[in-house]
C-alpha positions as CSV (number, residue, x, y, z in Angstrom):
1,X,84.8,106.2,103.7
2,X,83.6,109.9,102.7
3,X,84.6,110.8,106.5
4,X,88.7,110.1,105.7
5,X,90.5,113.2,105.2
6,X,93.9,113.7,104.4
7,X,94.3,116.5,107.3
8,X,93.3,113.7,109.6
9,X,95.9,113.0,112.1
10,X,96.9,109.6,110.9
11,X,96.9,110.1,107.4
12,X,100.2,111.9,108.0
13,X,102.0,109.4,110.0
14,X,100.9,106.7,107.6
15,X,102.8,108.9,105.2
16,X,105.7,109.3,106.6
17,X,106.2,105.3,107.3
18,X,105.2,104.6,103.6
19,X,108.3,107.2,102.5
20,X,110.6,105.5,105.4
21,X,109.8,102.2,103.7
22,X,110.2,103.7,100.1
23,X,113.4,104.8,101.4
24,X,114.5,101.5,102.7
25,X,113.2,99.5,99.8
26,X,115.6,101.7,96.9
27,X,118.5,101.3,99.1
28,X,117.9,97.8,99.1
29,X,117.5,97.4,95.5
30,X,120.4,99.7,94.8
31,X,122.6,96.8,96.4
32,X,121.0,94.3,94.3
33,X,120.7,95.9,90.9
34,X,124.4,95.3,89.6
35,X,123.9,91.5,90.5
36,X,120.8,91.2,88.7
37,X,123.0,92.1,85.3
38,X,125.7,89.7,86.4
39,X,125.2,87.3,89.5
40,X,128.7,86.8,90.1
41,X,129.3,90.0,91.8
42,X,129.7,89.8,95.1
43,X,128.3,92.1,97.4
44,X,130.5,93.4,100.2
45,X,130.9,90.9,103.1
46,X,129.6,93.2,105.7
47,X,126.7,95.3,105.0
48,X,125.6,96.5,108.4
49,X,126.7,99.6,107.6
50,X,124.5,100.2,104.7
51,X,121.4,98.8,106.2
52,X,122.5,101.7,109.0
53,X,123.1,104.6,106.4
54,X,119.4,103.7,105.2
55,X,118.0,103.3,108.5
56,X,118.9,106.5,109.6
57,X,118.2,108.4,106.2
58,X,114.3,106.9,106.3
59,X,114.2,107.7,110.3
60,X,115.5,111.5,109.2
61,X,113.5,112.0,106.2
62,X,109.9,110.4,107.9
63,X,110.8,112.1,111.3
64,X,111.9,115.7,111.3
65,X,109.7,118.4,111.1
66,X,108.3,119.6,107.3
67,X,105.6,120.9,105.1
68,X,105.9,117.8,102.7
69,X,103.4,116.3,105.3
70,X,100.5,118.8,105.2
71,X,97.5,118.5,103.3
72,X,97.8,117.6,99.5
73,X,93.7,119.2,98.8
74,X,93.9,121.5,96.3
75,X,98.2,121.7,95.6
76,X,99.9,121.5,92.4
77,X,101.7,119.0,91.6
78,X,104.8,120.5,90.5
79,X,105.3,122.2,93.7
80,X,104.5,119.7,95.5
81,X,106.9,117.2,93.8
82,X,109.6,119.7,94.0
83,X,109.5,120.2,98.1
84,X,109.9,116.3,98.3
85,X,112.8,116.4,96.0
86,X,114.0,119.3,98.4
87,X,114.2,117.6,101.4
88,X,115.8,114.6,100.0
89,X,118.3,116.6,98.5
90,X,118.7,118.5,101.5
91,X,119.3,115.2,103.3
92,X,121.3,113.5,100.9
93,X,123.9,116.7,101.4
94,X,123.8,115.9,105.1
95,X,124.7,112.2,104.9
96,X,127.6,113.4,102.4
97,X,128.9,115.9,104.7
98,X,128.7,113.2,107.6
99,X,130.4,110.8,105.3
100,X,133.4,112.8,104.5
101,X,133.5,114.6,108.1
102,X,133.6,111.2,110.0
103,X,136.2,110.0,106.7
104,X,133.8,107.0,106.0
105,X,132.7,107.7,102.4
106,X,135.1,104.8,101.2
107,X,133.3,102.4,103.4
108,X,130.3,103.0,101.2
109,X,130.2,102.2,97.3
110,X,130.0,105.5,95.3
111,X,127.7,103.8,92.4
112,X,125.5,102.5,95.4
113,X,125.1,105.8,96.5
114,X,124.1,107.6,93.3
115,X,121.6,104.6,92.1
116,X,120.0,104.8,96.0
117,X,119.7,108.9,95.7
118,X,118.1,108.5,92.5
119,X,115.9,105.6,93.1
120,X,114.4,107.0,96.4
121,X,113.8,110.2,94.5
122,X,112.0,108.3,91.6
123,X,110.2,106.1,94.1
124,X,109.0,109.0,96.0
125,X,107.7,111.0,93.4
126,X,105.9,107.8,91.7
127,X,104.0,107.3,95.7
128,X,103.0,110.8,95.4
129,X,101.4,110.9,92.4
130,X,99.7,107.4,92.9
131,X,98.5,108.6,96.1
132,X,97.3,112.1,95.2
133,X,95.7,110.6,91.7
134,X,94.1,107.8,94.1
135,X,93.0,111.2,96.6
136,X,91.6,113.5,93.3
137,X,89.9,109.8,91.8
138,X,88.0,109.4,95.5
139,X,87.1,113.2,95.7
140,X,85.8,113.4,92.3
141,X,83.1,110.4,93.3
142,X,82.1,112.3,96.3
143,X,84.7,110.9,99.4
144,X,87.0,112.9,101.4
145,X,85.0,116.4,100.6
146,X,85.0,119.3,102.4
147,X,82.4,121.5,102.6
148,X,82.8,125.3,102.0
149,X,80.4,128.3,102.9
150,X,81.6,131.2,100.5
151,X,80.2,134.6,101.6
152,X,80.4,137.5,99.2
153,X,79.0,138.6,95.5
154,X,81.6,139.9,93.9
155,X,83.8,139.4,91.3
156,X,86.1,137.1,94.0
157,X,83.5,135.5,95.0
158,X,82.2,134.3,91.7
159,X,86.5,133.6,90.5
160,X,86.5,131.0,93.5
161,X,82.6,129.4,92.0
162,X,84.2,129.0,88.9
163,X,87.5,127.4,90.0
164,X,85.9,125.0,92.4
165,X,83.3,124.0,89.7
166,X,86.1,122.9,87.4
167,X,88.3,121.3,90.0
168,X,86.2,118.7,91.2
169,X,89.4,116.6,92.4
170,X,89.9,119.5,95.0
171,X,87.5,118.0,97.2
172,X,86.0,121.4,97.9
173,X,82.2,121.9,97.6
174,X,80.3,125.2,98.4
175,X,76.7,124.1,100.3
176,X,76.1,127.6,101.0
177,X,76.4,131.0,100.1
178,X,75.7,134.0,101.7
179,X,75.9,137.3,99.3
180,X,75.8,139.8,102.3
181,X,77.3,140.1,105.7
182,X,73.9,140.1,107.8
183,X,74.3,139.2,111.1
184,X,71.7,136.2,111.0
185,X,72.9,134.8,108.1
186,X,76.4,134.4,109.4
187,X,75.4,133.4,112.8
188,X,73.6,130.6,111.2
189,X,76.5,129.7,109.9
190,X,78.1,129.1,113.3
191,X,75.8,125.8,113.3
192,X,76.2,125.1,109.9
193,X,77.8,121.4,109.1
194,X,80.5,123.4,107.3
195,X,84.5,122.4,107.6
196,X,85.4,126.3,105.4
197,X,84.0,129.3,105.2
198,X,85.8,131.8,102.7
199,X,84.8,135.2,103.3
200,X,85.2,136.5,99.5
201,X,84.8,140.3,100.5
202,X,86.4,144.0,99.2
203,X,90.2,144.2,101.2
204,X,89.3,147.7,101.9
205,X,86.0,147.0,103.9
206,X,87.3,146.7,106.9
207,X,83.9,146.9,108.4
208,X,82.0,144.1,106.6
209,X,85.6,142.0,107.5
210,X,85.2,142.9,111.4
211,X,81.1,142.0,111.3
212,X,82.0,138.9,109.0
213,X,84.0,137.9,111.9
214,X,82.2,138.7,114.7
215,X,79.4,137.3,113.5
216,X,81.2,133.7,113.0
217,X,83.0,133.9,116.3
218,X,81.2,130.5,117.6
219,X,82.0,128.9,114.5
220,X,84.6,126.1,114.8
221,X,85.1,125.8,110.9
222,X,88.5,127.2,109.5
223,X,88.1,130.4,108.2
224,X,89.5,131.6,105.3
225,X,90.5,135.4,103.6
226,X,90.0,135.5,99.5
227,X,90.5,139.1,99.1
228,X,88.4,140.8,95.7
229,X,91.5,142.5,94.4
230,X,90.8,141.2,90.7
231,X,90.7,145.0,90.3
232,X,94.7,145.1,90.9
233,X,97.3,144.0,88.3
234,X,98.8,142.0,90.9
235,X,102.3,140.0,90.1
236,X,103.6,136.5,92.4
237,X,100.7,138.2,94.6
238,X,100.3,135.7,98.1
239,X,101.2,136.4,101.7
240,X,104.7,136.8,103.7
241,X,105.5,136.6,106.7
242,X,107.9,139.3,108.1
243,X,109.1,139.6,111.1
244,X,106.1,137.7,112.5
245,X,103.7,140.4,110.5
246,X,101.7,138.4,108.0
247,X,101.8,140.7,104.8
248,X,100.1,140.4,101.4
249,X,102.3,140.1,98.2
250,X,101.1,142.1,95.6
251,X,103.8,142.7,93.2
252,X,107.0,140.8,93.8
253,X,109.5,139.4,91.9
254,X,109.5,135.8,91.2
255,X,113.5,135.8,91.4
256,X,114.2,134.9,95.3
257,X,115.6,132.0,97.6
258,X,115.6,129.0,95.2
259,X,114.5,130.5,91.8
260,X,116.9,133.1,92.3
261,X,119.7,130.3,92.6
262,X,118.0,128.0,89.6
263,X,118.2,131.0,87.5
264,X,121.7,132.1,88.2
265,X,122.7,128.7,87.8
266,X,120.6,128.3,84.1
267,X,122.4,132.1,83.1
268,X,126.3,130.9,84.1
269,X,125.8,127.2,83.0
270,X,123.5,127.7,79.5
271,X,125.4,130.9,78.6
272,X,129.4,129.8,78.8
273,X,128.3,125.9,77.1
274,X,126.6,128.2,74.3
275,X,129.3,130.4,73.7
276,X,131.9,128.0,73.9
277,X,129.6,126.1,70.9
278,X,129.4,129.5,69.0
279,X,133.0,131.2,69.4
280,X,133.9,130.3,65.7
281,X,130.8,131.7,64.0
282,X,131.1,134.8,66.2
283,X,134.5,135.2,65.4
284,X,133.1,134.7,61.3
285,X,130.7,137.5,62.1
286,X,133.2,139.4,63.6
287,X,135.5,139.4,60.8
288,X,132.5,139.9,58.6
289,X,131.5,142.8,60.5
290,X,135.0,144.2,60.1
291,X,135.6,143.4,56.3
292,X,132.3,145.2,55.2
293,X,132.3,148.8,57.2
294,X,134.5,150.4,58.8
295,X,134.3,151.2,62.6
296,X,134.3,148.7,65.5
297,X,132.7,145.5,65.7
298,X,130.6,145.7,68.8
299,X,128.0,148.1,69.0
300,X,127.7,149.2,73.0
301,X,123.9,150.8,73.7
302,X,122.8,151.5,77.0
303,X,119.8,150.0,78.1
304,X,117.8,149.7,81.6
305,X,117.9,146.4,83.2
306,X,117.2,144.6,86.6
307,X,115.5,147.1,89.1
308,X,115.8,150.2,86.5
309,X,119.4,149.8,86.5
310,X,121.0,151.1,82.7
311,X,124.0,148.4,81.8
312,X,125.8,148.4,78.2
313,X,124.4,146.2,76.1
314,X,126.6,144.5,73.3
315,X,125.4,143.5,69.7
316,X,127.4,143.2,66.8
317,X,127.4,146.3,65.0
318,X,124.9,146.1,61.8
319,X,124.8,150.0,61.2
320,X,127.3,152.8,59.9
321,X,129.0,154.5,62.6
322,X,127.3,158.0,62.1
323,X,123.6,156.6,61.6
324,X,122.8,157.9,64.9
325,X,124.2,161.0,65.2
326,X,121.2,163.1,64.5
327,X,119.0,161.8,67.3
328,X,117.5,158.3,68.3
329,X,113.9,156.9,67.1
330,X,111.9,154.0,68.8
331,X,110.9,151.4,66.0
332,X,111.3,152.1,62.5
333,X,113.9,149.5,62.2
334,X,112.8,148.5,58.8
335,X,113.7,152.2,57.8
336,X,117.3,152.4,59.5
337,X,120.2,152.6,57.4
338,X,122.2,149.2,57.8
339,X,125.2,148.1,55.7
340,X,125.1,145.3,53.5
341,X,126.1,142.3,55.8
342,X,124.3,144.1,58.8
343,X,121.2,144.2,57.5
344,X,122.0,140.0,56.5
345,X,123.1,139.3,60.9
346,X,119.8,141.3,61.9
347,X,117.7,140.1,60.1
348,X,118.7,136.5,61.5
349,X,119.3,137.7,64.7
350,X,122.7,137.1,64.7
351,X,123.8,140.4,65.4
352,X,122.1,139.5,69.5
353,X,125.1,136.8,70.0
354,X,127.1,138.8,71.4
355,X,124.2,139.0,74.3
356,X,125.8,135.8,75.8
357,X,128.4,138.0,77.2
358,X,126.2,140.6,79.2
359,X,125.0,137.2,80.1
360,X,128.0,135.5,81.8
361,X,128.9,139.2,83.0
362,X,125.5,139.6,85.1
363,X,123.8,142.1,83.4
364,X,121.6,140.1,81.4
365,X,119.9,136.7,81.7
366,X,119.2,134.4,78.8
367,X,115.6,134.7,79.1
368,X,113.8,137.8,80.1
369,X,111.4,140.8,79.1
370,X,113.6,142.2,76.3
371,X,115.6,145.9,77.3
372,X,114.8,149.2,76.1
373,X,117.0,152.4,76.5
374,X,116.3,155.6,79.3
375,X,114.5,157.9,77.3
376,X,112.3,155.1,75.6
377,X,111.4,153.9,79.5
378,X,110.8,157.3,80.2
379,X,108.3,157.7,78.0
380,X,106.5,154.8,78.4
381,X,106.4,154.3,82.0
382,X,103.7,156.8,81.5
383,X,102.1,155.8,78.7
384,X,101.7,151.8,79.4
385,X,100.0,150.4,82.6
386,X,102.7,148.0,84.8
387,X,105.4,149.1,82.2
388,X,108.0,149.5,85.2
389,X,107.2,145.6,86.3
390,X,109.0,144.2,83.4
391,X,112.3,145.4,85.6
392,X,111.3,143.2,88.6
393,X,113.5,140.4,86.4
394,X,116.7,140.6,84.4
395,X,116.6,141.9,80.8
396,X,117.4,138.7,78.7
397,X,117.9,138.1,74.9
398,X,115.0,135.8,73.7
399,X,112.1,136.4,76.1
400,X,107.9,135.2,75.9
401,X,106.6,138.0,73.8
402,X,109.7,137.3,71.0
403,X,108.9,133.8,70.4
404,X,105.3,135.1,69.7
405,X,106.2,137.8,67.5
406,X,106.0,140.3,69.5
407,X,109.3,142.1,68.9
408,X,110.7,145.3,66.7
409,X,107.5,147.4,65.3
410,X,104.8,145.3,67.3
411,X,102.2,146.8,69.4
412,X,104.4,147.8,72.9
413,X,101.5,147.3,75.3
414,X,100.6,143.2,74.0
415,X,104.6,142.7,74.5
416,X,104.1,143.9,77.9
417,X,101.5,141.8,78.6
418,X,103.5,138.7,77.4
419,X,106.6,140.0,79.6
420,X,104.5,140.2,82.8
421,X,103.1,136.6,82.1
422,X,106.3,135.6,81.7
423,X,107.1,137.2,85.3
424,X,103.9,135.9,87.0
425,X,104.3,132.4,85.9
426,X,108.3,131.9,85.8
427,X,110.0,128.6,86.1
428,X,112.8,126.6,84.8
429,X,110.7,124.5,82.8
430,X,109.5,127.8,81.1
431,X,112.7,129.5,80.3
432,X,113.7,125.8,78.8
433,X,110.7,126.1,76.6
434,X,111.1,129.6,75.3
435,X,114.7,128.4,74.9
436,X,113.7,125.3,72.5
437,X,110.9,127.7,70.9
438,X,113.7,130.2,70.3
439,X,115.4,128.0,68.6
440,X,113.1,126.7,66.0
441,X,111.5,130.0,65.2
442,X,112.7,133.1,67.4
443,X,116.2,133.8,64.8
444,X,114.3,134.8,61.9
445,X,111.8,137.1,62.3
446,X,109.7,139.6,60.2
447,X,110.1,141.9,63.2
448,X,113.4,141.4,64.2
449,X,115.1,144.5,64.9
């Protein structure tokens, strides 16, 4: 038992029949499932062209080639749930556009179609978590290990002790470590009952690299690169491949392929529903804006955005016309002159609504590291370490560091820190969350400025 292994070759194509059948199963109970409510519907006479539609979606799905297959040790859930949901989507697309190309979608029942997508998706994702729960369980007691040489002593070295010793259900263990790059320690290591060796050394010494791997050249285990570059602010940091060259990422924005779709899609959708909710209190503010001072009601400021590029950002106007004219301060907003109602629609926030429509435009996204104007990123781009990254995303109008507090006359370099967390770790769920968070506790502010 403590000799199966997930990267055995079986293991795979037992996985692959399981989602075939999985597959199969849904599509039969998406027949079935209106009758169970009320028996005296009757299904269509022929159904040999369902059973074929499901056939050849399980043979597809189990059969072509994928990464959904390889080895589940040491994966995140989330990503891994989301590249099965991927390829069913993907494949659910491709039996549409066959359907409609061959003009046989109204040979097939619309409501069977939706149920089966959804139930093979549900199904699917409830296999993979029983299996991989059933995986971590076994690895936890001591099956299905594999065991790890780390060489190194420094600070990588001891990140990757302290992650395997609190991930257990990884299935890693280290049963030797070697803090140098002598010879004869490696060597031994060639004859060492090892699966891994990680070779947790400096990315600049290229010399202790070459000798690591001369030294393990008779060795049959995998070998593995964990760079020490905890000395780097690194940002989405992992490895590329271009043009057949592998490269490390080091600072990259999380905005590309997929996520930069999800996020375009979140800005358009989120951004038109909320201003189609809020067009009668902004025309109230409007008017109130108009009624109590006179000038316009929008107040245009540029601002630097997405890859350093200034935009026009709109607010509605909460100061006197000429309150500016002497010069422009950062912070002090508790000292700047506002009229009677502006002070009222900053202080709640209200005076950011009119964000929504740098929004829809492109030049903002709802959530994001919040923009400051030229001179301001002039200056601090020297002052504040990573201060440029925050411009790897789009500027948006609630961001992490606001629903913390951080915002108006609050320390600039903590805010920075909670925009570049925000960048490292970006995801739907997390703009949906600062979203919600926004809500309850991001309009009224001490800070707000």
């Amino acid at each position: 038992m403590s000799r199966i292994r997930f990267s055995d070759p079986w293991v795979p194509y037992v996985a692959r029949v399981v989602d075939a059948g999985v597959i199969c199963v849904s599509g039969f109970l998406a027949l079935h499932v209106r009758r169970l409510q009320d028996i005296s519907i009757e299904l269509p006479a022929d159904l040999s062209g369902y059973y074929a539609l499901i056939t050849i979606a399980a043979i597809l799905f189990a059969a072509l080639p994928t990464s959904v297959y390889r080895s589940w040790r040491g994966s995140q859930v989330p990503s891994m749930l989301a590249g099965v949901a991927a390829r069913w989507a993907g494949l659910v697309s491709l039996l549409l556009l066959w359907l409609f190309a061959f003009k046989a979608s109204q040979d097939f029942s619309r409501f069977w179609f939706v149920l089966w997508a959804g139930l093979t998706l549900c199904l699917l994702w409830l296999e993979r978590l029983g299996i991989y729960l059933a995986l971590r369980a076994l690895r936890q007691r001591g099956f299905n290990l594999r065991h790890v040489a780390l060489v190194g002593s420094g600070q990588a070295a001891e990140n990757l002790k302290y992650k395997l010793s609190t991930a257990g259900w990884s299935g890693y263990k280290v049963v030797l470590a070697v803090h140098g790059v002598e010879s004869t320690a490696l060597e031994a290591l060639s004859s060492a009952e090892v699966d891994e060796v990680w070779l947790a050394l400096p990315l600049g010494d290229e010399q202790a690299i070459r000798e690591a791997l001369h030294a393990l050249r008779h060795s049959t285990a995998a070998i593995r690169f964990a760079p020490d570059m905890f000395t780097l602010r690194l940002i989405n940091h992992g490895v590329s491949d271009v043009l057949g060259v592998p490269m490390f990422d080091l600072s990259t924005s999380p905005m590309t392929g997929m996520n930069q779709l999800v996020k375009w899609l979140e800005d358009k959708v989120l951004s038109s529903l909320i201003l189609l909710l809020i067009s009668p209190l902004m025309i109230l503010l409007a008017l109130g804006v108009k009624l109590t001072s006179r000038g316009p009601v929008f107040y245009r400021q540029e601002r630097v955005g997405l890859n350093n590029k200034p935009f026009h950002m709109l607010k509605f106007r909460s100061m006197p016309v000429d309150t500016e004219k002497s010069g422009v301060q950062w912070g002090g907003s508790a000292t700047k002159a506002t009229t009677r109602f502006g002070q009222f629609i900053r202080k709640t926030s209200l005076d950011e609504l009119p964000q929504f429509l740098n929004v829809l435009k492109g030049d903002m996204s709802i959530v994001g590291p919040r923009p400051e104007r030229p001179m301001f990123v002039e200056q601090f781009k020297e002052e504040i370490p990573d201060y440029m990254k925050k411009h790897m995303v789009k500027a948006g109008i609630t961001g992490w560091a606001q629903v913390h507090g951080w915002r108006g006359d609050t320390d600039l370099k903590t805010r920075i820190e909670y925009d570049l967390y925000y960048i490292e770790n970006w995801s739907l769920w997390l703009d949906l969350k600062i979203i919600v968070m926004t809500v309850f506790k991001g309009f009224v502010n001490k800070n707000a400025y």
